[in-house]
KOLVO-961754 format. One record per residue (C-alpha): residue number from 1; residue in one letter; x, y, z. Coordinates in steps of 0.1 Angstrom, whole numbers, always signed. Layout:
BEGIN
{num:NUM	residuo:a	x:X	y:Y	z:Z}
...
***
This chain:
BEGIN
{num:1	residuo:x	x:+0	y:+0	z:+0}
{num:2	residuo:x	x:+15	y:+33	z:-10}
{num:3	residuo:x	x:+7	y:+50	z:+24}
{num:4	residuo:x	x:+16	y:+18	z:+47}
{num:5	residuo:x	x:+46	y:+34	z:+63}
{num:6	residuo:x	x:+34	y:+67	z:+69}
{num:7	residuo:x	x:+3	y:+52	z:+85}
{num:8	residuo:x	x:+25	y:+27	z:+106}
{num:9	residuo:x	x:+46	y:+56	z:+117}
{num:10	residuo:x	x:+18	y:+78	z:+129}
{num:11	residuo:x	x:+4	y:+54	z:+146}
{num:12	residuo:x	x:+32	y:+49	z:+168}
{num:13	residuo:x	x:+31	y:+90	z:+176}
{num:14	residuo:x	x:-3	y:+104	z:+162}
{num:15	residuo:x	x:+3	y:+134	z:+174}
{num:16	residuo:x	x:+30	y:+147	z:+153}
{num:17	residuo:x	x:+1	y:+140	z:+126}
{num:18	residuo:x	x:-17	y:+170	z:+143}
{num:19	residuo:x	x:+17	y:+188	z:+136}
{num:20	residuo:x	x:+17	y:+179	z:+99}
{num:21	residuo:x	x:-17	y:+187	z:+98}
{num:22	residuo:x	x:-15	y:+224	z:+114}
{num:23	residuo:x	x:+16	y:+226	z:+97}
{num:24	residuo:x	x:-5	y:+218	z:+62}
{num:25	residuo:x	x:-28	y:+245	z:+69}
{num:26	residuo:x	x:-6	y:+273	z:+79}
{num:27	residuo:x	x:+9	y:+270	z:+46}
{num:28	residuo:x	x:-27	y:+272	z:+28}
{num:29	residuo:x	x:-37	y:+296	z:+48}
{num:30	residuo:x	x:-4	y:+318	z:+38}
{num:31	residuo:x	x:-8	y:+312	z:+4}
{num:32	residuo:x	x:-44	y:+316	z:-1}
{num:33	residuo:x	x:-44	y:+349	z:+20}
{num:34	residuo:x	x:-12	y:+364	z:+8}
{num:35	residuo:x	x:+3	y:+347	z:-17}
{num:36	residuo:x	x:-27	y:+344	z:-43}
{num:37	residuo:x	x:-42	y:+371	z:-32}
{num:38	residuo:x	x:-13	y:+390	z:-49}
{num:39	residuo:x	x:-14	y:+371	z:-78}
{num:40	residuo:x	x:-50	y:+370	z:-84}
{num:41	residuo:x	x:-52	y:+375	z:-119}
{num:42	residuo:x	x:-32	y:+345	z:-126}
{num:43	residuo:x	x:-53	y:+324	z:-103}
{num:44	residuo:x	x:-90	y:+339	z:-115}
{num:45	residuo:x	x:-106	y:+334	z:-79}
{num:46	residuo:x	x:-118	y:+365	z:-65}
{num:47	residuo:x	x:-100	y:+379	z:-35}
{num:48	residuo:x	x:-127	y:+383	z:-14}
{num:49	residuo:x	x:-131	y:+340	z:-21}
{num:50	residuo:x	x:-92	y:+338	z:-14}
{num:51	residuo:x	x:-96	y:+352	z:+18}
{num:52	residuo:x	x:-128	y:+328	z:+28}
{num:53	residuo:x	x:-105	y:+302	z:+18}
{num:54	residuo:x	x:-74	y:+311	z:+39}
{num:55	residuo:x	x:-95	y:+314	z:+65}
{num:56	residuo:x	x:-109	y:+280	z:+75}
{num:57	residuo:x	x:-73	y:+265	z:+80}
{num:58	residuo:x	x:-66	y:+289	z:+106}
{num:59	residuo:x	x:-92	y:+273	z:+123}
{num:60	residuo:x	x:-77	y:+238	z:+117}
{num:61	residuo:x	x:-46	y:+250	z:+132}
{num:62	residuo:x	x:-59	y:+262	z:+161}
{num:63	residuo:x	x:-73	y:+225	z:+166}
{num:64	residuo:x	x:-45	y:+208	z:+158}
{num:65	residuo:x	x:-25	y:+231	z:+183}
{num:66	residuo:x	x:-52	y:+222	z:+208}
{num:67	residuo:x	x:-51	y:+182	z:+201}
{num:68	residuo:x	x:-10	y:+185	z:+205}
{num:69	residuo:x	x:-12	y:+200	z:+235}
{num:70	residuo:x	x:-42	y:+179	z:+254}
{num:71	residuo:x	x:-46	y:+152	z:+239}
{num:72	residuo:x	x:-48	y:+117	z:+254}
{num:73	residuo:x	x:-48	y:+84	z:+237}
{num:74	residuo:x	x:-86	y:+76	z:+251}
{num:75	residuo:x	x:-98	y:+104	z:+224}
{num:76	residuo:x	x:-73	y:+102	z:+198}
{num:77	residuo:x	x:-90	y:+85	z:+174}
{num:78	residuo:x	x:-120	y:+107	z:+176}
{num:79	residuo:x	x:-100	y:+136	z:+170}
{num:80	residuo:x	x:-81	y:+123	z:+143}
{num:81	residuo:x	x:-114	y:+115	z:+127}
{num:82	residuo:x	x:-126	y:+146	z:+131}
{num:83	residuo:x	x:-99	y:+168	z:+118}
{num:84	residuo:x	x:-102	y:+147	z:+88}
{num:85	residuo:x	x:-135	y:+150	z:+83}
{num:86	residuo:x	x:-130	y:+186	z:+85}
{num:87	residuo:x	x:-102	y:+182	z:+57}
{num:88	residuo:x	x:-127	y:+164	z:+38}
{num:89	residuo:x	x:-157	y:+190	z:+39}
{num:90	residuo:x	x:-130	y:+215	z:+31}
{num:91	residuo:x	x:-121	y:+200	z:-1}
{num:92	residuo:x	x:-156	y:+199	z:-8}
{num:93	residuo:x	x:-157	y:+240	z:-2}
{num:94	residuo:x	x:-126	y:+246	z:-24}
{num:95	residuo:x	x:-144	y:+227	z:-54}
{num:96	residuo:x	x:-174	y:+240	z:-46}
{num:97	residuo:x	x:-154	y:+275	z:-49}
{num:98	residuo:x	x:-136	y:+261	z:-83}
{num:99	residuo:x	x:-170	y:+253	z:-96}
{num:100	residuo:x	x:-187	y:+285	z:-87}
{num:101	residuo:x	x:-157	y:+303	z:-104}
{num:102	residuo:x	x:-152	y:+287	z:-130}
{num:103	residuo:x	x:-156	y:+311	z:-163}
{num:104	residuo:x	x:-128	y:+332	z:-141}
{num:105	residuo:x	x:-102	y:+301	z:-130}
{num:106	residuo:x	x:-69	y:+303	z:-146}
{num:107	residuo:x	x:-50	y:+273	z:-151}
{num:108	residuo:x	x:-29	y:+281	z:-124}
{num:109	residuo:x	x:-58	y:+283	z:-95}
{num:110	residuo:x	x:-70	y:+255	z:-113}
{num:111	residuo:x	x:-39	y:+237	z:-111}
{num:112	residuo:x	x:-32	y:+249	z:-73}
{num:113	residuo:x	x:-67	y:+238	z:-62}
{num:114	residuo:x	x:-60	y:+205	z:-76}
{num:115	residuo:x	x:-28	y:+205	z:-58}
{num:116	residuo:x	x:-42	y:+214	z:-27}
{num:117	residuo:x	x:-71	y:+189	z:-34}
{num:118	residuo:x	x:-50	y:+162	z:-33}
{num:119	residuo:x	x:-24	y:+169	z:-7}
{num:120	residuo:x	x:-55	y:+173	z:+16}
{num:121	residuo:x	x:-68	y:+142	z:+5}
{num:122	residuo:x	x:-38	y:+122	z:+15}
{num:123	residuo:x	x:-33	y:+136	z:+48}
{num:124	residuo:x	x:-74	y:+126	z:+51}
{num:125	residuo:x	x:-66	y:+91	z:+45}
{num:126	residuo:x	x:-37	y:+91	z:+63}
{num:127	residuo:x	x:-56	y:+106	z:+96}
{num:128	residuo:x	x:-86	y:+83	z:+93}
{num:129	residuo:x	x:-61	y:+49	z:+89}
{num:130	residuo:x	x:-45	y:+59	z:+114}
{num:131	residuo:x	x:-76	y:+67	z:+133}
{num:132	residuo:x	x:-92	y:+32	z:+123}
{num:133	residuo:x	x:-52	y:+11	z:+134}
{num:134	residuo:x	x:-52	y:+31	z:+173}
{num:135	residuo:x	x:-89	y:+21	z:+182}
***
């Protein structure tokens, strides 16, 4: 399986998979609200979308700070589902985003979305095996 050994090493310390996760969104968040937001005519979406977007990680990292810092083993499956779940529904709001602006994506937003679509993805799967092999 292509994600075996990242899945076997999380489960022996989940909660650097909080880490990766917070880490994941701090740099979406940057580049959505900064990054692309400066290039916006490149990437099509409308800033005032960009900034939605940026947003919603921050509130991911503020859970996985949370999770790192109280966490205990009882409830870290739940968590782990649930951030992933989150991830999940997020995905579904950045299509949903690439779908309603679509006549005004660019290539490149199109091909960042999809980047970001299936980086997110991953870590999804990742948390909810590892979520599924610590019960």
């Amino acid at each position: 399986m292509l994600f075996s050994k990242n899945i076997d090493f999380f489960s022996h310390d989940y909660k650097k998979l909080f880490i990766v996760d917070g880490i994941g969104a701090l740099i979406s968040s940057l580049f959505l609200g900064i990054v692309l937001v400066n290039f916006q005519e490149y990437i099509g979406i409308p800033v005032s979308s960009l900034y939605v977007l940026a947003a919603i990680p921050i509130l991911f990292i503020l859970y996985d700070i949370y999770c790192y810092m109280q966490l205990n083993d009882a409830k870290a499956a739940f968590h782990l589902r649930l951030i992933a779940i989150a991830n999940l529904w997020y995905i579904l709001v950045s299509i949903g985003f690439a779908v309603y602006h679509f006549p005004l994506l660019r290539p490149l937003g199109f091909i960042y979305l999809l980047g970001e679509i299936i980086i997110i993805s991953c870590i999804a799967f990742i948390q909810l095996e590892v979520a599924k092999k610590i019960c």
